[in-house]
PDB file with one MODEL, atoms N, CA, C and O in Angstrom:
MODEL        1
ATOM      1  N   UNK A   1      84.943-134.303 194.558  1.00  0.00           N
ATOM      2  CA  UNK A   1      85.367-133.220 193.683  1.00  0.00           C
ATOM      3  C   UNK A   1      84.593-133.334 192.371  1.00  0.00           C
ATOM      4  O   UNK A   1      84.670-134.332 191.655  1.00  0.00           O
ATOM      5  N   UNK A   2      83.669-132.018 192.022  1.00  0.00           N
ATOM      6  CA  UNK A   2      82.710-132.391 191.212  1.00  0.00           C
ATOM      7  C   UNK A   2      83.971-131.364 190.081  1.00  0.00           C
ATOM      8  O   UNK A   2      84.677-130.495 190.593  1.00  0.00           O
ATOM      9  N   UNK A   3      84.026-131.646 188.761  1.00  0.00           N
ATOM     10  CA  UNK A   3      84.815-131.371 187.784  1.00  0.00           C
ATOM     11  C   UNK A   3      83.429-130.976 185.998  1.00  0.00           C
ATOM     12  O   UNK A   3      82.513-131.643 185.517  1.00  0.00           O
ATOM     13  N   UNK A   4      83.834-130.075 185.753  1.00  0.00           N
ATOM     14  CA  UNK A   4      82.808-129.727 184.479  1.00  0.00           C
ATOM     15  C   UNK A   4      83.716-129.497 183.360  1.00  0.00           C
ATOM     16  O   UNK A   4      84.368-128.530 182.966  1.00  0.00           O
ATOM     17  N   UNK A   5      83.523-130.868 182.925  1.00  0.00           N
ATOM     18  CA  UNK A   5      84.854-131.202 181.745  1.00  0.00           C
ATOM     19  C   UNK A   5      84.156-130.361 180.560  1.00  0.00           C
ATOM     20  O   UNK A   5      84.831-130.144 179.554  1.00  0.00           O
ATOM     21  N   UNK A   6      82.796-129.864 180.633  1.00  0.00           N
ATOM     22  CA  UNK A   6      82.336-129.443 179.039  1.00  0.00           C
ATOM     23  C   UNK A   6      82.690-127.873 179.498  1.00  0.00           C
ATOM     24  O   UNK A   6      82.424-127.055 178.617  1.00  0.00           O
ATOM     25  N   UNK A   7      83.163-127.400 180.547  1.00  0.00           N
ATOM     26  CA  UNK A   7      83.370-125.841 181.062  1.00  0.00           C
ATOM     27  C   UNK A   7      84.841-125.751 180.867  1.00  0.00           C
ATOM     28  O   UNK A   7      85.316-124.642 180.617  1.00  0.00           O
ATOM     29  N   UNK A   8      85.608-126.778 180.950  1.00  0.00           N
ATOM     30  CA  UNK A   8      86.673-127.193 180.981  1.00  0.00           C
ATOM     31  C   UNK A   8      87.484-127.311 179.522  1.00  0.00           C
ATOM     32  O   UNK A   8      88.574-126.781 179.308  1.00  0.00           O
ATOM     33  N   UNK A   9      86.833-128.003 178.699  1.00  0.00           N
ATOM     34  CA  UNK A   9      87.190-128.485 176.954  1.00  0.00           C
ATOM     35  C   UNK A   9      87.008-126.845 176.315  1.00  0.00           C
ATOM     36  O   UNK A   9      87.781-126.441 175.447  1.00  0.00           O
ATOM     37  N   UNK A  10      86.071-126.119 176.777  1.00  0.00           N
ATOM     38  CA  UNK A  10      85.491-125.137 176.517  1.00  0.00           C
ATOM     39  C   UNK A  10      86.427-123.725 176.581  1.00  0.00           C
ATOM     40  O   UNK A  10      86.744-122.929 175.698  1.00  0.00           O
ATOM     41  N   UNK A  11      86.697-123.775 177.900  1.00  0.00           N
ATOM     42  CA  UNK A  11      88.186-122.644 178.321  1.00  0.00           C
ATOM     43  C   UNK A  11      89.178-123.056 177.561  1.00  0.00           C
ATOM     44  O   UNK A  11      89.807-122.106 177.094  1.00  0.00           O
ATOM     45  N   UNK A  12      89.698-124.430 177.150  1.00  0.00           N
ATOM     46  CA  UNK A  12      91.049-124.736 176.685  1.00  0.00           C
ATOM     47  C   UNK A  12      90.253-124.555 175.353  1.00  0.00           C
ATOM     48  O   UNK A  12      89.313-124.051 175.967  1.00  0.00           O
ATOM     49  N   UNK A  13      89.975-124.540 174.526  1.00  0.00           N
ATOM     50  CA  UNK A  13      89.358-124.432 172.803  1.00  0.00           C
ATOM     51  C   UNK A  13      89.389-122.993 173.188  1.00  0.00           C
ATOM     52  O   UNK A  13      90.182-122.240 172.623  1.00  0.00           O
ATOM     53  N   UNK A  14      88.758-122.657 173.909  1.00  0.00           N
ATOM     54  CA  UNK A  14      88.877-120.669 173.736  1.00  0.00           C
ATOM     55  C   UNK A  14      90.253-120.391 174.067  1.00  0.00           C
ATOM     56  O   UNK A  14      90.485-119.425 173.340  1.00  0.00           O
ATOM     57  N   UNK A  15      91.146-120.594 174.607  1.00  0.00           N
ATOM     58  CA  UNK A  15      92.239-120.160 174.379  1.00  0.00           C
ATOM     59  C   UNK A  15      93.652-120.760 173.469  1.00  0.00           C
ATOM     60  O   UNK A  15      94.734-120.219 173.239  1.00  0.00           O
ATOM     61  N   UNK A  16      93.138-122.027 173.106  1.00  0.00           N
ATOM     62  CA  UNK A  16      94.137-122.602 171.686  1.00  0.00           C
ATOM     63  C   UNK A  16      93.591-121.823 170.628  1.00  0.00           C
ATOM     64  O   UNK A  16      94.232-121.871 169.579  1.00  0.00           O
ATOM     65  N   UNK A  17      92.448-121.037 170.642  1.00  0.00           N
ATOM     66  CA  UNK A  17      92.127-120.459 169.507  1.00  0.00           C
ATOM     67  C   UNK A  17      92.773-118.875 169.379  1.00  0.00           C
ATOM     68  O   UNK A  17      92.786-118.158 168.379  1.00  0.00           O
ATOM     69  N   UNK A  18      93.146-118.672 170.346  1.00  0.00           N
ATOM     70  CA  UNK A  18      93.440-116.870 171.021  1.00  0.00           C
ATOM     71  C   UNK A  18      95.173-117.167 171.229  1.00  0.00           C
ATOM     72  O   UNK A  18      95.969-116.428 171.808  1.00  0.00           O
ATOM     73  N   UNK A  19      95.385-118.159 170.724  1.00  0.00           N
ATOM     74  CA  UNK A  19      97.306-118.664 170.612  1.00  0.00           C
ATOM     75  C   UNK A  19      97.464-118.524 169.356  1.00  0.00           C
ATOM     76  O   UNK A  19      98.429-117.954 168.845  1.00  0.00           O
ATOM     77  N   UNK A  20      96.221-119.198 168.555  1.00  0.00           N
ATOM     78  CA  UNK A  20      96.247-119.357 166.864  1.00  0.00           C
ATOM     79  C   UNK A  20      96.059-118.206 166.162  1.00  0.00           C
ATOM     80  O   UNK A  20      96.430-118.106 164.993  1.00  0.00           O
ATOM     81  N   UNK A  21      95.380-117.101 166.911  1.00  0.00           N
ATOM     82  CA  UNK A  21      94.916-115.883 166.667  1.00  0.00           C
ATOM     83  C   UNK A  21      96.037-114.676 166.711  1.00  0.00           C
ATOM     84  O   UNK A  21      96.025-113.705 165.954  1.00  0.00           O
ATOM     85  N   UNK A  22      97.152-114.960 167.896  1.00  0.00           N
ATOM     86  CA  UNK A  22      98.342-114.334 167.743  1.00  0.00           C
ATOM     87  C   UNK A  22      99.428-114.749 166.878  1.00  0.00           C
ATOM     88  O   UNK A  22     100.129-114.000 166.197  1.00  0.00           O
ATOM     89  N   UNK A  23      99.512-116.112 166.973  1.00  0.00           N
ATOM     90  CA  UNK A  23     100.424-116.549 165.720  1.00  0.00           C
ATOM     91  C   UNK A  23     100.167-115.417 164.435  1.00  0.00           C
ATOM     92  O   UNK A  23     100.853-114.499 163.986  1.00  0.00           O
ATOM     93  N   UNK A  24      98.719-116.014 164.068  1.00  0.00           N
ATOM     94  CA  UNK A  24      98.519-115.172 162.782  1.00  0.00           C
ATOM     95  C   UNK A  24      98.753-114.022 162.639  1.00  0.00           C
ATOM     96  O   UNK A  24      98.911-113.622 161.485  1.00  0.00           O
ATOM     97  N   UNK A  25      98.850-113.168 163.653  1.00  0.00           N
ATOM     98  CA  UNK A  25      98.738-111.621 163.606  1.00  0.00           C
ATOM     99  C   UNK A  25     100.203-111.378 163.485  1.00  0.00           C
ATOM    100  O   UNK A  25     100.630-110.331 162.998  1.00  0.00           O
ATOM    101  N   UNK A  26     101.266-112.677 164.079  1.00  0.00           N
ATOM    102  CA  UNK A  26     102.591-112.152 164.135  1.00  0.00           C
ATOM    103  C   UNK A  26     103.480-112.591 162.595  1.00  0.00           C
ATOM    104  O   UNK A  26     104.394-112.167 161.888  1.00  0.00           O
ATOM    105  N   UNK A  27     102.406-113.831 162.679  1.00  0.00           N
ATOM    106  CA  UNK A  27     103.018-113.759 161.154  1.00  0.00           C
ATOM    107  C   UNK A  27     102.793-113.056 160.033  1.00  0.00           C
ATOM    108  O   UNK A  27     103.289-113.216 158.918  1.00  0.00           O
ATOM    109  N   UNK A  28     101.923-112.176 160.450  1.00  0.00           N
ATOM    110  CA  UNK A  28     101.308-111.483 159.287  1.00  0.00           C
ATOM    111  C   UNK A  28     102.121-109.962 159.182  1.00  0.00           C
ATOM    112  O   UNK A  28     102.109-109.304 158.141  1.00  0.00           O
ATOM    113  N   UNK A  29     102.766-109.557 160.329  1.00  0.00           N
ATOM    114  CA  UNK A  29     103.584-108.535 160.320  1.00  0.00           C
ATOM    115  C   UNK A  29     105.333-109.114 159.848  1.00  0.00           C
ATOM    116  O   UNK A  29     106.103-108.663 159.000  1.00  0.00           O
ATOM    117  N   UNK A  30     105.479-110.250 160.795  1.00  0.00           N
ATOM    118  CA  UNK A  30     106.998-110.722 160.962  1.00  0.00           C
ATOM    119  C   UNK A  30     107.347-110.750 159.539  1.00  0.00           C
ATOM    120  O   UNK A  30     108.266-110.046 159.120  1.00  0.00           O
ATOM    121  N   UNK A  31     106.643-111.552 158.739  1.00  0.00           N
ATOM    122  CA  UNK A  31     107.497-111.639 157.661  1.00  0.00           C
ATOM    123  C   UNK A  31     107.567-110.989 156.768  1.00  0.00           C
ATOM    124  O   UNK A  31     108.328-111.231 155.832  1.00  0.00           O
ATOM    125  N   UNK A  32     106.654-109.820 156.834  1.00  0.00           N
ATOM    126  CA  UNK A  32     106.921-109.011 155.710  1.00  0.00           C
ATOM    127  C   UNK A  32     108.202-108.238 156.334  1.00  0.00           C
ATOM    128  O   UNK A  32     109.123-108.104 155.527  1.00  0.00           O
ATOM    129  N   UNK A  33     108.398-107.764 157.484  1.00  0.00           N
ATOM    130  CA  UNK A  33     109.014-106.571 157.883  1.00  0.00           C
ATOM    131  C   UNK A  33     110.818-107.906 157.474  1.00  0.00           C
ATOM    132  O   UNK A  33     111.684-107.629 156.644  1.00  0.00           O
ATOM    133  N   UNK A  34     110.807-108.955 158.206  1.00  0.00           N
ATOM    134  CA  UNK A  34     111.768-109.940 157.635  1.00  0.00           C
ATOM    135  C   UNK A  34     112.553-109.803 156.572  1.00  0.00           C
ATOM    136  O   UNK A  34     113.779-109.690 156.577  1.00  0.00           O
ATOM    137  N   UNK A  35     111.503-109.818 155.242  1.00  0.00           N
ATOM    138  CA  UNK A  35     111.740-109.294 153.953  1.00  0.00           C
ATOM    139  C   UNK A  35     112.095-108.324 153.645  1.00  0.00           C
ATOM    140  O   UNK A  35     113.017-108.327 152.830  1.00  0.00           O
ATOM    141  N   UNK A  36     111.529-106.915 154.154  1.00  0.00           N
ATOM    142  CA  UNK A  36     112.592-105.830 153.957  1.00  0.00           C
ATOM    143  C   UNK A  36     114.063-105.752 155.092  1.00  0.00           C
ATOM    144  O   UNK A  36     114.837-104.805 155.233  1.00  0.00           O
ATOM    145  N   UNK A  37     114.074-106.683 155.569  1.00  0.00           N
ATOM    146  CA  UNK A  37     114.849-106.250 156.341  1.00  0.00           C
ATOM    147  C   UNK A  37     116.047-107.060 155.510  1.00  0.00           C
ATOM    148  O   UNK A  37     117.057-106.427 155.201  1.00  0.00           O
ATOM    149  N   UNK A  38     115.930-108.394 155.171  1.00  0.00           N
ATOM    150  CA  UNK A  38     116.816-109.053 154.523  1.00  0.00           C
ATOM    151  C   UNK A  38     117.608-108.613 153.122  1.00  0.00           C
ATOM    152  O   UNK A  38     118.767-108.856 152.784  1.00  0.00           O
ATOM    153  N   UNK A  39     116.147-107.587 152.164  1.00  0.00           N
ATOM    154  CA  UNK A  39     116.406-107.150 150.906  1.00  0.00           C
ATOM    155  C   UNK A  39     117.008-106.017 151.433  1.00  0.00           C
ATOM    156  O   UNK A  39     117.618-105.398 150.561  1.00  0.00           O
ATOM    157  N   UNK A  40     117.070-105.463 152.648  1.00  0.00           N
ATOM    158  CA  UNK A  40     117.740-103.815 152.811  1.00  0.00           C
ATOM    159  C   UNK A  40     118.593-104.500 153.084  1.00  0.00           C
ATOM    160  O   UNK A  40     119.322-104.156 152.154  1.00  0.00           O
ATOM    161  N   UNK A  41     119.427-105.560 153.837  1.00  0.00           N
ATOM    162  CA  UNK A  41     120.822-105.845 154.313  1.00  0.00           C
ATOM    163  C   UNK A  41     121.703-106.683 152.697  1.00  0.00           C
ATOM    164  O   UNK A  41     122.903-106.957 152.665  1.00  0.00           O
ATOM    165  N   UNK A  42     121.209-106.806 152.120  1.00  0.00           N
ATOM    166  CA  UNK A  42     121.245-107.469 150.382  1.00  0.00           C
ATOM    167  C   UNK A  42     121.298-106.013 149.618  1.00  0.00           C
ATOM    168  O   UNK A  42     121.316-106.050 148.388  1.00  0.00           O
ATOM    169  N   UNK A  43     121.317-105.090 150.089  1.00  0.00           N
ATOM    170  CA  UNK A  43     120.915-103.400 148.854  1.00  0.00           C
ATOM    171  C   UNK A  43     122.142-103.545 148.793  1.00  0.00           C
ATOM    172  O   UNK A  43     122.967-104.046 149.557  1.00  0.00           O
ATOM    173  N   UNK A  44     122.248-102.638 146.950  1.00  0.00           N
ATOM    174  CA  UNK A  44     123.648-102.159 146.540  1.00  0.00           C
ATOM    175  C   UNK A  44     124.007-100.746 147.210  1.00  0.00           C
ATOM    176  O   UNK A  44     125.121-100.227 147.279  1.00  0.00           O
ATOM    177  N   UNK A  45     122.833-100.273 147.667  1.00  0.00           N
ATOM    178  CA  UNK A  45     122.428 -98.974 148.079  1.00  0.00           C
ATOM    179  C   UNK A  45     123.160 -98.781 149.571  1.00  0.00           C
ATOM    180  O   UNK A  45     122.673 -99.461 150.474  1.00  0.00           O
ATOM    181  N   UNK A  46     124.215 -97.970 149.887  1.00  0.00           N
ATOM    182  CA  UNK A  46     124.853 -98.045 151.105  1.00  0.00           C
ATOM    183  C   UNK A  46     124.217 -97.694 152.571  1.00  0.00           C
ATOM    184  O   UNK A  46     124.326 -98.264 153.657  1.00  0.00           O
ATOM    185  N   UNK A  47     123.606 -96.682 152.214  1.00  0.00           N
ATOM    186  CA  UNK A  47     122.832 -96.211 153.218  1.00  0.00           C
ATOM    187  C   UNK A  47     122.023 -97.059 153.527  1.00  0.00           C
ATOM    188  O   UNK A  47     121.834 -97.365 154.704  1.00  0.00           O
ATOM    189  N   UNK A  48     121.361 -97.627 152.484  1.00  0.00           N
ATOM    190  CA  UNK A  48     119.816 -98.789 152.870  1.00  0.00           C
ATOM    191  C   UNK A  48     120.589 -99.704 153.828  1.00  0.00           C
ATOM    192  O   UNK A  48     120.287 -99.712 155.021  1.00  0.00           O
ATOM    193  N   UNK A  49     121.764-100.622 153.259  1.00  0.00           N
ATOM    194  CA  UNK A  49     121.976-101.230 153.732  1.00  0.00           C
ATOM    195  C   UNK A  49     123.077-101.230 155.024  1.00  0.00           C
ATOM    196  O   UNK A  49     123.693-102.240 155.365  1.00  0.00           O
ATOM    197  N   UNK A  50     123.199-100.008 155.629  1.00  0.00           N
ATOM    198  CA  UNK A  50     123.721 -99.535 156.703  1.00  0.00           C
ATOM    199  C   UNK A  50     122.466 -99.567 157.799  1.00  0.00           C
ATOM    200  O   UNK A  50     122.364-100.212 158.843  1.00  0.00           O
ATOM    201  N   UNK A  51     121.395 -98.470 157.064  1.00  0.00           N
ATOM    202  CA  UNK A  51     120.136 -98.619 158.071  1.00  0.00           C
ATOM    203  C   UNK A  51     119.877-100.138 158.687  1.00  0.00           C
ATOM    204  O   UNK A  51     119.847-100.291 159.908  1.00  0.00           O
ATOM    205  N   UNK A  52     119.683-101.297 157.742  1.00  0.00           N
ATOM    206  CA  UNK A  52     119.359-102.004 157.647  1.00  0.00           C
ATOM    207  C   UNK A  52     119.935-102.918 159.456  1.00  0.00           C
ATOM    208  O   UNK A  52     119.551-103.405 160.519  1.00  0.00           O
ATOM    209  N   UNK A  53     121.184-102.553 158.523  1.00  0.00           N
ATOM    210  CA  UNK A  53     122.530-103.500 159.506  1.00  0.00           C
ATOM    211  C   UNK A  53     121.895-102.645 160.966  1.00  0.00           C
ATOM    212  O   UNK A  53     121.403-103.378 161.824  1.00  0.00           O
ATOM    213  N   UNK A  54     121.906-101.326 161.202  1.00  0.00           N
ATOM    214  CA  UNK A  54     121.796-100.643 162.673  1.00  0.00           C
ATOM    215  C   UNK A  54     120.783-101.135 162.915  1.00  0.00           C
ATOM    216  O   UNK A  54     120.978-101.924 163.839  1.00  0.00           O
ATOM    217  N   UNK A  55     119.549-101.138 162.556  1.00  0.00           N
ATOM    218  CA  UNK A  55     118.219-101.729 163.064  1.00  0.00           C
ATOM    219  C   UNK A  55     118.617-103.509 163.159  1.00  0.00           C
ATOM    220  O   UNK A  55     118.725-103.876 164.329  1.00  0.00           O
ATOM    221  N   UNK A  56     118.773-104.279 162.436  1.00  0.00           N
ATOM    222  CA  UNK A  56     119.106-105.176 162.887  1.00  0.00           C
ATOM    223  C   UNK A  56     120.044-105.716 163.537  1.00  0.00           C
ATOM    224  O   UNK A  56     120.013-106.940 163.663  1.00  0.00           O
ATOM    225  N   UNK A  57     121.107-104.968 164.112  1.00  0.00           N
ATOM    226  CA  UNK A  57     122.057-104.928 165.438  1.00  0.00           C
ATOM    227  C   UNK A  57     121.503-104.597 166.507  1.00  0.00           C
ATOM    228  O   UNK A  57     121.867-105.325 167.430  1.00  0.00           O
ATOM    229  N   UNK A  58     120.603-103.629 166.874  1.00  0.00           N
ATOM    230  CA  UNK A  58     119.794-103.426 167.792  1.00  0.00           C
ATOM    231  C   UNK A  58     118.467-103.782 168.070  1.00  0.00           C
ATOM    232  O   UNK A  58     117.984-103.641 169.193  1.00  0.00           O
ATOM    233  N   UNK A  59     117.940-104.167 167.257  1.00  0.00           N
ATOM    234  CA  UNK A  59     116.449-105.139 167.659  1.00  0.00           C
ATOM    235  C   UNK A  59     116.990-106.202 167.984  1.00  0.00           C
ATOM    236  O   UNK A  59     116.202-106.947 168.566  1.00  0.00           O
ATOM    237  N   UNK A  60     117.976-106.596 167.867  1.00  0.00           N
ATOM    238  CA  UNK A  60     118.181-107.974 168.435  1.00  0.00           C
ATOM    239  C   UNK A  60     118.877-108.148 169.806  1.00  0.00           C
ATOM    240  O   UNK A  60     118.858-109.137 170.538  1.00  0.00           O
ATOM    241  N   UNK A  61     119.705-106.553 170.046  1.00  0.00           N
ATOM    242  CA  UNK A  61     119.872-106.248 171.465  1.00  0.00           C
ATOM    243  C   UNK A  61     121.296-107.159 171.386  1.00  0.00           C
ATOM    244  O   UNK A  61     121.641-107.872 172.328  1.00  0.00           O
ATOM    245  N   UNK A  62     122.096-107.037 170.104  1.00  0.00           N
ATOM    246  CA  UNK A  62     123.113-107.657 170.425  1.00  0.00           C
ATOM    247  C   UNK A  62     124.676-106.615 171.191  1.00  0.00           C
ATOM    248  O   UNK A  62     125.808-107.092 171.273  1.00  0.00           O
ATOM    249  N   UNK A  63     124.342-105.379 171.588  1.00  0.00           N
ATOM    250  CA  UNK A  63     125.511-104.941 172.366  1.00  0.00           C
ATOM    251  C   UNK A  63     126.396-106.101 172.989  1.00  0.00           C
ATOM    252  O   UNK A  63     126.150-107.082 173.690  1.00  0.00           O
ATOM    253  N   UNK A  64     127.430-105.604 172.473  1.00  0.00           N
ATOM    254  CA  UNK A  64     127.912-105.935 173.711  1.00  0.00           C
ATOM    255  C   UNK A  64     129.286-104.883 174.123  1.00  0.00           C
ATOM    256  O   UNK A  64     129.262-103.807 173.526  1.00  0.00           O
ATOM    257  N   UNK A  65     130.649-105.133 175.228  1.00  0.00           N
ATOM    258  CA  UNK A  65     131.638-104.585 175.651  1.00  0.00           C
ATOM    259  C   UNK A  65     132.405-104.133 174.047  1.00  0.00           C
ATOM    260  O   UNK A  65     133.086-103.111 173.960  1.00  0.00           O
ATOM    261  N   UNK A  66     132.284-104.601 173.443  1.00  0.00           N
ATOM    262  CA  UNK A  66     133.220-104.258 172.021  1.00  0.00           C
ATOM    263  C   UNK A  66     132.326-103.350 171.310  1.00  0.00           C
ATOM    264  O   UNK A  66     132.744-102.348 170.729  1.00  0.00           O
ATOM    265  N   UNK A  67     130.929-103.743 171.356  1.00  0.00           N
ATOM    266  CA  UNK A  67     130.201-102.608 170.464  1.00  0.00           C
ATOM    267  C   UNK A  67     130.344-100.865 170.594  1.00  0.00           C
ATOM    268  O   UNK A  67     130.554 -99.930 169.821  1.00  0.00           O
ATOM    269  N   UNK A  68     130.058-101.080 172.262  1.00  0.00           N
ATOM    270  CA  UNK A  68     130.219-100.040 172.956  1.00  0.00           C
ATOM    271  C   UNK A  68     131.074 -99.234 173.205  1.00  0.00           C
ATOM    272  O   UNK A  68     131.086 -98.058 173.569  1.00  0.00           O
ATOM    273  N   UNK A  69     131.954-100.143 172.926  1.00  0.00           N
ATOM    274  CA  UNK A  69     133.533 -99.363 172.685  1.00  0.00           C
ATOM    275  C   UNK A  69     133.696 -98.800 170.951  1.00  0.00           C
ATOM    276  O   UNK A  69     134.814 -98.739 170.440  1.00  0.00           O
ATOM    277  N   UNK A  70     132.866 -98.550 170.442  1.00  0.00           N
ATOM    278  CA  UNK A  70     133.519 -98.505 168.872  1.00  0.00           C
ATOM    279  C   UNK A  70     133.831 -99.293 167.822  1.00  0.00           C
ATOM    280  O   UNK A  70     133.723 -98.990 166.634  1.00  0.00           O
ATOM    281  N   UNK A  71     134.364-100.684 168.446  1.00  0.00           N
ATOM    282  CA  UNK A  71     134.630-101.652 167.604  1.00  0.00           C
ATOM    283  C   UNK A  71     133.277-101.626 166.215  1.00  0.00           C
ATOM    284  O   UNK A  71     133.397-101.366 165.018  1.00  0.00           O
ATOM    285  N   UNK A  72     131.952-102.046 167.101  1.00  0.00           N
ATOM    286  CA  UNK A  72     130.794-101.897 166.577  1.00  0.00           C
ATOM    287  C   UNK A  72     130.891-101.157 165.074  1.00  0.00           C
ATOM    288  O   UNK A  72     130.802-101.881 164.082  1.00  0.00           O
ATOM    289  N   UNK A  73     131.027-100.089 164.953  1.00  0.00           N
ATOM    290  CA  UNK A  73     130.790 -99.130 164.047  1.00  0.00           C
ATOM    291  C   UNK A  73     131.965 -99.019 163.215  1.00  0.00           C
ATOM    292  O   UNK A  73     131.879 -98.113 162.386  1.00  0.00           O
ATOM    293  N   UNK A  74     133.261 -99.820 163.197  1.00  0.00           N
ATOM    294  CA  UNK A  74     134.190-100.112 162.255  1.00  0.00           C
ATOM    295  C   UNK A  74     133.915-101.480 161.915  1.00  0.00           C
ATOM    296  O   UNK A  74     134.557-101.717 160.891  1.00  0.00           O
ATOM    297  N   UNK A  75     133.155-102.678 162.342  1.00  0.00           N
ATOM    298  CA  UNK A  75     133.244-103.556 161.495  1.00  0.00           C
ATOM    299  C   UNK A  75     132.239-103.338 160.940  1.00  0.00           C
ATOM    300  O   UNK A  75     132.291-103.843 159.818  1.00  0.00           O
ATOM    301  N   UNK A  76     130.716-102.519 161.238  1.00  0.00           N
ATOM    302  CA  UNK A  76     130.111-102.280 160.072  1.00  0.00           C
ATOM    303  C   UNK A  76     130.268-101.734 158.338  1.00  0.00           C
ATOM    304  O   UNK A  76     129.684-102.067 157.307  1.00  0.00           O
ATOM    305  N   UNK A  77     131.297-100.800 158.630  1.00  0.00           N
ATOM    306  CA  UNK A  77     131.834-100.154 157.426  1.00  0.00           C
ATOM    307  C   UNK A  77     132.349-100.898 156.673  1.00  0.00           C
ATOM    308  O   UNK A  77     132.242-100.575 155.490  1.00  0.00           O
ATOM    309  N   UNK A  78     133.168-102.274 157.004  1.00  0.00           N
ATOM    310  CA  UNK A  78     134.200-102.778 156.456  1.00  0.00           C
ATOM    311  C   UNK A  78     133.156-103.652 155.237  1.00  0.00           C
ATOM    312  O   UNK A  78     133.675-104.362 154.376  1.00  0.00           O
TER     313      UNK A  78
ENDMDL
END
């Protein structure tokens, strides 16, 4: 079994670099959008921080049997 460790070192460096390359791109969106999302759920502003709360109840895909029923949308208000 003939093996080509310099074809080999070569594929793995090209793709630890194309891992490092998405990191960056995600951190470069994540935390800004993070930040408004944290300063909109922190607003004195009701609406902001209603939007805030619905988008971050649902990007996170937290439904569940109580949401769906209504519960959801009275403990937001409170």
């Amino acid at each position: 079994m003939n093996i080509n460790f310099e074809l080999l070192i070569s594929k793995l460096g090209s793709g630890m670099l194309t891992s490092f390359w998405i990191f960056g791109v995600t951190l470069l969106f994540s935390l800004p959008l993070g930040l408004v999302i944290a300063f909109g759920r922190m607003a004195r502003n009701s609406v902001i921080r209603t939007i805030t709360k619905i988008y971050f109840h649902h990007a996170r895909n937290t439904t569940d049997a109580a949401a769906d029923a209504g519960v959801f949308w009275t403990v937001l208000y409170l």
